[in-house]
C-alpha positions in Angstrom: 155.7 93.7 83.4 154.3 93.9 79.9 150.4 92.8 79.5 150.0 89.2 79.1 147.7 87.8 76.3 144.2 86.0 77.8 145.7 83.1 75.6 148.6 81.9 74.5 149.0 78.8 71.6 145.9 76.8 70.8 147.4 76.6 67.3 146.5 80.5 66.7 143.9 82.9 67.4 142.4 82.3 63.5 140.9 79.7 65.5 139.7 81.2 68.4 138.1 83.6 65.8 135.4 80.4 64.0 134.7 78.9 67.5 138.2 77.0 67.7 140.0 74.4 65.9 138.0 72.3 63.5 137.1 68.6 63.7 139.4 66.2 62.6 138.8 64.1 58.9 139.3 60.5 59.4 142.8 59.2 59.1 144.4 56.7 56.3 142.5 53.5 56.6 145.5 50.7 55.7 147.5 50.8 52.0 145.8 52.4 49.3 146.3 53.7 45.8 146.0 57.0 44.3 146.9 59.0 41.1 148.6 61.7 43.1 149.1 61.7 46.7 150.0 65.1 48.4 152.2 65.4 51.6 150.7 68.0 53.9 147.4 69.8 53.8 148.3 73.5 53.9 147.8 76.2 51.6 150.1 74.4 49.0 149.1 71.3 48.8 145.2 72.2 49.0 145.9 75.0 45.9 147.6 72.2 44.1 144.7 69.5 44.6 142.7 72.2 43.6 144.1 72.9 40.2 144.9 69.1 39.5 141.1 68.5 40.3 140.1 71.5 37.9 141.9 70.2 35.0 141.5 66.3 35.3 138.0 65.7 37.4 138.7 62.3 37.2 142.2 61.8 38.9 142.3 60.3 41.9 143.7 62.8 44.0 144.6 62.0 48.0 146.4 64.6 50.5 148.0 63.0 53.5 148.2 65.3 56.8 149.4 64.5 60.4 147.3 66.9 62.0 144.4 68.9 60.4 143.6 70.6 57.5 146.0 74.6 57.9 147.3 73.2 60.8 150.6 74.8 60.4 151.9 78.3 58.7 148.3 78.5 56.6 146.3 78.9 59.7 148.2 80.5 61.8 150.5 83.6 59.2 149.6 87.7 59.3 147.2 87.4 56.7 148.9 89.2 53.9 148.0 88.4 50.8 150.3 90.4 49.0 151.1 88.8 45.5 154.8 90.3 46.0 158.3 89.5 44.6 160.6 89.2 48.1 163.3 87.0 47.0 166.1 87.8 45.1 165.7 88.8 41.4 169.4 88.3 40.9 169.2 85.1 41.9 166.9 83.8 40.0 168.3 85.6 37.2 171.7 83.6 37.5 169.8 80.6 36.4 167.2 82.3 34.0 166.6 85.7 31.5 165.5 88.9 32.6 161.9 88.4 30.6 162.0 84.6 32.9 162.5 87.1 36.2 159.9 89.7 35.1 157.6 87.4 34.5 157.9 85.5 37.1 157.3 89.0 38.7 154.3 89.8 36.7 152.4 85.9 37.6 153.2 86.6 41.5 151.3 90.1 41.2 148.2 87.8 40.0 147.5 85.9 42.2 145.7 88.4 44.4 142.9 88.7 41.8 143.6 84.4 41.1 142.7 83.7 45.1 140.0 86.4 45.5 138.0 84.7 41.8 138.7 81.2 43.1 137.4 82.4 46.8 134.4 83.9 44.9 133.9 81.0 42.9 133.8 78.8 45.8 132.1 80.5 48.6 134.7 81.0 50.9 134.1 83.8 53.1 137.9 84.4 54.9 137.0 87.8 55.6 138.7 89.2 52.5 139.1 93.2 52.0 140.8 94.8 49.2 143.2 97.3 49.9 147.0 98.6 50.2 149.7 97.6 51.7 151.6 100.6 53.7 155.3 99.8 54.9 156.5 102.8 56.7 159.9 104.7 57.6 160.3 105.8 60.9 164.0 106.6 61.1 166.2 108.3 58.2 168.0 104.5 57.7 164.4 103.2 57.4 164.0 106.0 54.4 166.8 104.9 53.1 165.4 101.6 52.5 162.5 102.4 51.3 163.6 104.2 48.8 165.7 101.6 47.7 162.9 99.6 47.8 160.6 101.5 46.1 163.1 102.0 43.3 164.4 98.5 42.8 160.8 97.2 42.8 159.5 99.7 39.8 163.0 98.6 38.0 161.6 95.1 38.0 158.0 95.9 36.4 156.0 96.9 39.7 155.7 101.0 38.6 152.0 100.5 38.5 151.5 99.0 42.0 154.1 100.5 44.1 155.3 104.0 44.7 156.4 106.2 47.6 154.1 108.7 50.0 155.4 111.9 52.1 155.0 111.9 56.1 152.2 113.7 55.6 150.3 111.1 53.1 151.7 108.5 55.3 150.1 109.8 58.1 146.9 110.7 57.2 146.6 106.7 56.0 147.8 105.6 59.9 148.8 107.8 62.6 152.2 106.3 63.3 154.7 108.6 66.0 157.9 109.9 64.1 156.8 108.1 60.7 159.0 110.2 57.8 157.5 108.6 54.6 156.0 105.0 53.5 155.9 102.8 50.6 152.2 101.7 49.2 151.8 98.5 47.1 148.8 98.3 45.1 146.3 95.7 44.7 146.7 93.7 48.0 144.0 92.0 50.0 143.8 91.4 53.8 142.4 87.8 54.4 141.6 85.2 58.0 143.9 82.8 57.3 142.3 80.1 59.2 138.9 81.0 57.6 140.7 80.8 54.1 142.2 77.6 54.0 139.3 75.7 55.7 137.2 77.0 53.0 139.9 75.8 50.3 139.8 72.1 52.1 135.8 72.1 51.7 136.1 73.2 48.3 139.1 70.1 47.2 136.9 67.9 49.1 133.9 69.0 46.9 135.7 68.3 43.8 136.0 64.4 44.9 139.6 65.1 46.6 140.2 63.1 49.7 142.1 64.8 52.9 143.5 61.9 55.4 144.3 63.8 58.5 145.8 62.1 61.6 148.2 60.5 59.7 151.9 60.8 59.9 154.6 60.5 56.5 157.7 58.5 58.0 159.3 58.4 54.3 158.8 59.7 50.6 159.7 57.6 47.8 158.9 57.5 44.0 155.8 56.2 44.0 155.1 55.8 47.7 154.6 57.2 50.8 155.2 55.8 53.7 152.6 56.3 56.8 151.8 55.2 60.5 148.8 54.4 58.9 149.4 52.7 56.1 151.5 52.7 52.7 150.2 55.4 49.8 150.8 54.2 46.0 150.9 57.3 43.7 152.0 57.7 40.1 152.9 61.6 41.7 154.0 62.5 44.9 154.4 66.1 45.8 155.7 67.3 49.6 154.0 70.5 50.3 155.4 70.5 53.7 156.8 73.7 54.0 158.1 74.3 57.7 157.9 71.1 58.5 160.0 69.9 55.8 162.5 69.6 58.4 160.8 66.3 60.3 160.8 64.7 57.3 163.8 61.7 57.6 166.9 63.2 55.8 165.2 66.7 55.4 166.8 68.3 58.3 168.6 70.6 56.0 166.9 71.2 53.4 164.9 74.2 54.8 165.4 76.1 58.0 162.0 76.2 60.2 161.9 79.8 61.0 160.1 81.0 63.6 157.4 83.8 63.6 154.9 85.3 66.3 152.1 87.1 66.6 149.9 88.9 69.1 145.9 90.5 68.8 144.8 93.1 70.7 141.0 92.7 72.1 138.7 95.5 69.5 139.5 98.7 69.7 136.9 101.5 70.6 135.8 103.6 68.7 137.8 106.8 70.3 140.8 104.9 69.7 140.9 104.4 66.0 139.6 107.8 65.9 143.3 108.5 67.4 145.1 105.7 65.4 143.6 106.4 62.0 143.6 103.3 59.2 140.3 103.2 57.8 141.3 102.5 54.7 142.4 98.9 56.5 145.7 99.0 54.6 148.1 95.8 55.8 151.1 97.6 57.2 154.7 96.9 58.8 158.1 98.8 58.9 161.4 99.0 57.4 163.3 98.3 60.7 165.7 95.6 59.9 163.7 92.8 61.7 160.8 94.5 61.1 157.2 93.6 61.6 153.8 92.8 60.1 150.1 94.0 61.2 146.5 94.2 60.1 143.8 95.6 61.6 140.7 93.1 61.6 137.4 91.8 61.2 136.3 93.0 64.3 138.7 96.3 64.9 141.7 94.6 66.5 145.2 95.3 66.5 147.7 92.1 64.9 151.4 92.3 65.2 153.2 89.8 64.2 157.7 90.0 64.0 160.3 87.3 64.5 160.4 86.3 68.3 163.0 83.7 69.5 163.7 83.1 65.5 165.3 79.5 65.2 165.1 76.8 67.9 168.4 74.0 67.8 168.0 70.8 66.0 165.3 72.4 63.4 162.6 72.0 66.0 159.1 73.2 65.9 157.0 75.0 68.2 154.2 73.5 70.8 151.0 74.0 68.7 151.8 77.6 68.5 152.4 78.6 72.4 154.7 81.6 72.1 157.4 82.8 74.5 157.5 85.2 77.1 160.7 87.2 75.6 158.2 87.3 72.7 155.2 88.0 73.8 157.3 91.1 75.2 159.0 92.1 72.1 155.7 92.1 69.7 153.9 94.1 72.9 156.5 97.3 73.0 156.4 97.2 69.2 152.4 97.5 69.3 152.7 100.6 71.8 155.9 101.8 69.9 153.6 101.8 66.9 149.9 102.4 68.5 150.7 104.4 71.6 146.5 104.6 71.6 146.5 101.1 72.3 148.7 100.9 75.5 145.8 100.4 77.5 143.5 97.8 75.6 144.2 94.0 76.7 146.1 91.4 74.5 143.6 88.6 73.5 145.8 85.7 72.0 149.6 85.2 71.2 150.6 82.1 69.4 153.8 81.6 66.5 154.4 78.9 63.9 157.4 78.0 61.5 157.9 78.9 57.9 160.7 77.7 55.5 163.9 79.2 54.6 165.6 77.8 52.1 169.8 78.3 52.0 169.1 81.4 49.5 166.2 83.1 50.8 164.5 81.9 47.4 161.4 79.4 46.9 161.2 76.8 44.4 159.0 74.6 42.8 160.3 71.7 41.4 159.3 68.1 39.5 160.9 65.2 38.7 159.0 63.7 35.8 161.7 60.2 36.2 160.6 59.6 39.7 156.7 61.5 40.0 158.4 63.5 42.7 157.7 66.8 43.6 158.0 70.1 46.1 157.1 73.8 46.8 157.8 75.9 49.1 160.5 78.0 50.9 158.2 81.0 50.9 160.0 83.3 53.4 156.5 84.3 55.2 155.0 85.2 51.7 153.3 81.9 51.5 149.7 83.0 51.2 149.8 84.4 47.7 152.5 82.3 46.5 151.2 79.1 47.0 148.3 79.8 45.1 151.3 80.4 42.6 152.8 76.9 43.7 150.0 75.3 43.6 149.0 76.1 39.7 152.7 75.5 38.8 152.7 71.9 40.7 149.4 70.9 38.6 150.9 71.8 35.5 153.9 70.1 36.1 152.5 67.0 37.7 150.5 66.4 34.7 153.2 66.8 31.9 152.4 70.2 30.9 154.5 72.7 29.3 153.1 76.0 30.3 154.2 79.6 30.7 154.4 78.7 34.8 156.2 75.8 34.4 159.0 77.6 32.5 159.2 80.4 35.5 163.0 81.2 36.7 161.5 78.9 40.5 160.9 76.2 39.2 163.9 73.3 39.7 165.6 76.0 41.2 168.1 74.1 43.5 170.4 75.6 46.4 172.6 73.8 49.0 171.8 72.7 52.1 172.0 74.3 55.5 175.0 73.7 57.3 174.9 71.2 60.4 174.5 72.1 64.2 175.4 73.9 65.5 176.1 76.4 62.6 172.6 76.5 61.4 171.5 77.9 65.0 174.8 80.2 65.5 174.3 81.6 62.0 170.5 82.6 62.5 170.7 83.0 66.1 173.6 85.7 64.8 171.7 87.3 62.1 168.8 88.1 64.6 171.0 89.5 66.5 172.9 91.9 64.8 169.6 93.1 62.9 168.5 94.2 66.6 171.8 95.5 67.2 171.1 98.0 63.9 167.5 99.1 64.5 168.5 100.5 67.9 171.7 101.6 66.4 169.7 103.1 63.6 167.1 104.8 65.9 169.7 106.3 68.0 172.3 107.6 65.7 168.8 108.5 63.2 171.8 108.2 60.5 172.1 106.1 57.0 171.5 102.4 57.6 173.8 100.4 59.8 176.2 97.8 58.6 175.1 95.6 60.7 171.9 94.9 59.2 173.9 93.7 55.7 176.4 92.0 57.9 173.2 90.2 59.7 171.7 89.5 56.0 174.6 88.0 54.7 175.7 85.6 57.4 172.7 83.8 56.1 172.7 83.8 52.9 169.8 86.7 52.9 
């Protein structure tokens, strides 16, 4: 039996790391009124109140939550903030120019420095460290994709921030068994989550913004939003939902809840990250074809975090984070695969969380000007620098502005729905499968990369 974590949900262990979860803000208090009224009090919708606040201090700004403040995928994600491109360029490109894609491109790789000024600015201490990011190869299919990676990345304007290292180089950086080469991305930044966006929700709140938590949307209309606690109108409304877009009355389809899990180690010794290596604190994952995600933190732990059981029927969510025992056993052999130093030090927490996929792998922003409505999201798991992205794009558009984010290939970028049960859960509940079906196909045959990763990709849409 693989070691069991000494906790297991409690939203995540981001929380376990400040003393535990934070004390709830009073709920709405009957019908009220409000220049803009924000659905969900994550990442997105705190960046946007943030930026809406900055530019018009005297707006009336109110952000509606049915739990607490980075309840969901904000407080609980691998703490990557990455400023990448992982969507489709293509994609976007069908709907936009090549200078619309590339700069697109060039805005996502600034918001590293945007959320390290702002955090700065605002005291937020979320434990951030400047460094790389290291994604490694540990099988000749796994080079092969990396140096596709590496390539199609500098093609799009990213020769300055990524580029490919040797075994040797890659080793030196973190002492990974059977690694053959790695690609580095520049200008990254490894943050605590949980520490990050309760700083951001002090900060809106400092700048006059009100956060109702405890209080549930039943219904989004132009102009209003409809609560248990009360009726919301708003000149603006913008759903920053993100995973839990799918609760949301006739949003069952509109983005997949895809879950992701994680596990922490207990610290490290000193001996053992002699052995292990990473002191340059890089944030580093694989090219497997469900591959995974770690940091090494604060306090000298290991985090892993991969897909688990990836989609649950009927778009449902997770219990406040507790994570399965299939799991819990997948992200373990992956930290021992990875870290055989680490085989004998204890797993502290293990908790998941959903994030939104939209039909084409590809987040949007969009606005209505009509009806006040608006969205983000559909970040794929790259949602902590991108909704710092979202959020700037959402203020600009909310208040009538015609800027060089608001004319970005994302935003109003539309894409079907997902497809009914029980397709949507076949469809992902194939993809995950034939993805594992190639990494150990991959790892055994230690040949070019396996068909049935694309197959896997593109019974999805991916």
């Amino acid at each position: 039996m693989p070691p069991q974590p000494a906790r297991n949900g409690d939203v995540s262990f981001w929380y376990a790391d400040i003393g535990g979860l934070p004390p709830h803000r009073p709920p709405l208090e009957g019908d009220t009124t409000a220049d803009v009224c924000i659905v969900g009090a994550g990442y997105t919708g705190l960046w946007a109140a943030y930026y809406l606040k900055q530019a018009d201090p005297a707006l009336n700004v109110l952000v509606v939550e049915q739990e607490f403040a980075g309840f969901g995928a904000s407080g609980r994600n691998g703490g990557w903030l990455t400023g990448g491109f992982a969507w489709s360029h293509e994609r976007y490109l069908a709907g936009s120019s090549e200078a619309g894609v590339r700069a697109m491109v060039t805005a996502m790789n600034g918001t590293v420095d945007e959320v390290i000024r702002v955090a700065g600015a605002e005291g937020i201490d979320a434990d951030i460290l400047r460094t790389d990011e290291l994604m490694v190869a540990t099988n000749p299919a796994q080079l092969a994709r990396m140096q596709a990676e590496v390539a199609h990345r500098q093609g799009w304007g990213e020769q300055g921030r990524v580029w490919a290292i040797g075994a040797d180089e890659a080793r030196v950086r973190v002492n990974i068994p059977g690694v053959l080469g790695g690609m580095v991305v520049g200008n990254v930044a490894r943050v605590q989550p949980a520490k990050l966006v309760q700083g951001l929700a002090r900060a809106v709140e400092r700048l006059g913004v009100t956060i109702a938590e405890g209080t549930r949307v039943t219904a989004i209309a132009p102009g209003r939003v409809t609560t248990d606690r009360g009726i919301v109108t708003a000149g603006v409304v913008l759903r920053a939902t993100e995973g839990f877009t799918a609760r949301l009355p006739g949003a069952e389809r509109d983005w997949l809840p895809l879950n992701s899990a994680q596990i922490v180690t207990e610290p490290l010794p000193a001996e053992t990250w002699a052995r292990i290596g990473w002191q340059g604190h890089e944030i580093l994952g694989d090219f497997a074809n469900a591959y995974c995600y770690c940091q090494r933190t604060r306090e000298g732990r290991i985090a892993v975090g991969g897909r688990g059981v990836p989609y649950r029927m009927g778009s449902q969510i997770d219990d406040r984070g507790q994570a399965d025992a299939v799991t819990i056993a997948r992200l373990t052999a992956v930290l021992h695969r990875h870290f055989p130093a680490a085989r004998d030090v204890g797993l502290a927490h293990a908790w998941c969380g959903v994030l939104a996929v939209p039909r084409d792998w590809c987040a949007t922003v969009g606005f209505d000007p009509a009806t006040g409505l608006g969205w983000a999201g559909g970040y794929v798991g790259v949602g902590v620098s991108t909704t710092n992205l979202a959020g700037r794009t959402l203020a600009d558009l909310a208040l009538r502005r015609e800027t060089g984010l608001t004319a970005l290939p994302w935003v109003n970028h539309r894409v079907r729905r997902w497809e009914p049960e029980p397709l949507r859960w076949l469809g992902v509940t194939g993809m995950y499968a034939l993805l594992n079906a190639a990494d150990r196909r991959e790892a055994a045959r230690r040949g070019l990369p396996s068909r049935l990763g694309r197959l896997g990709n593109w019974l999805t849409g991916r």
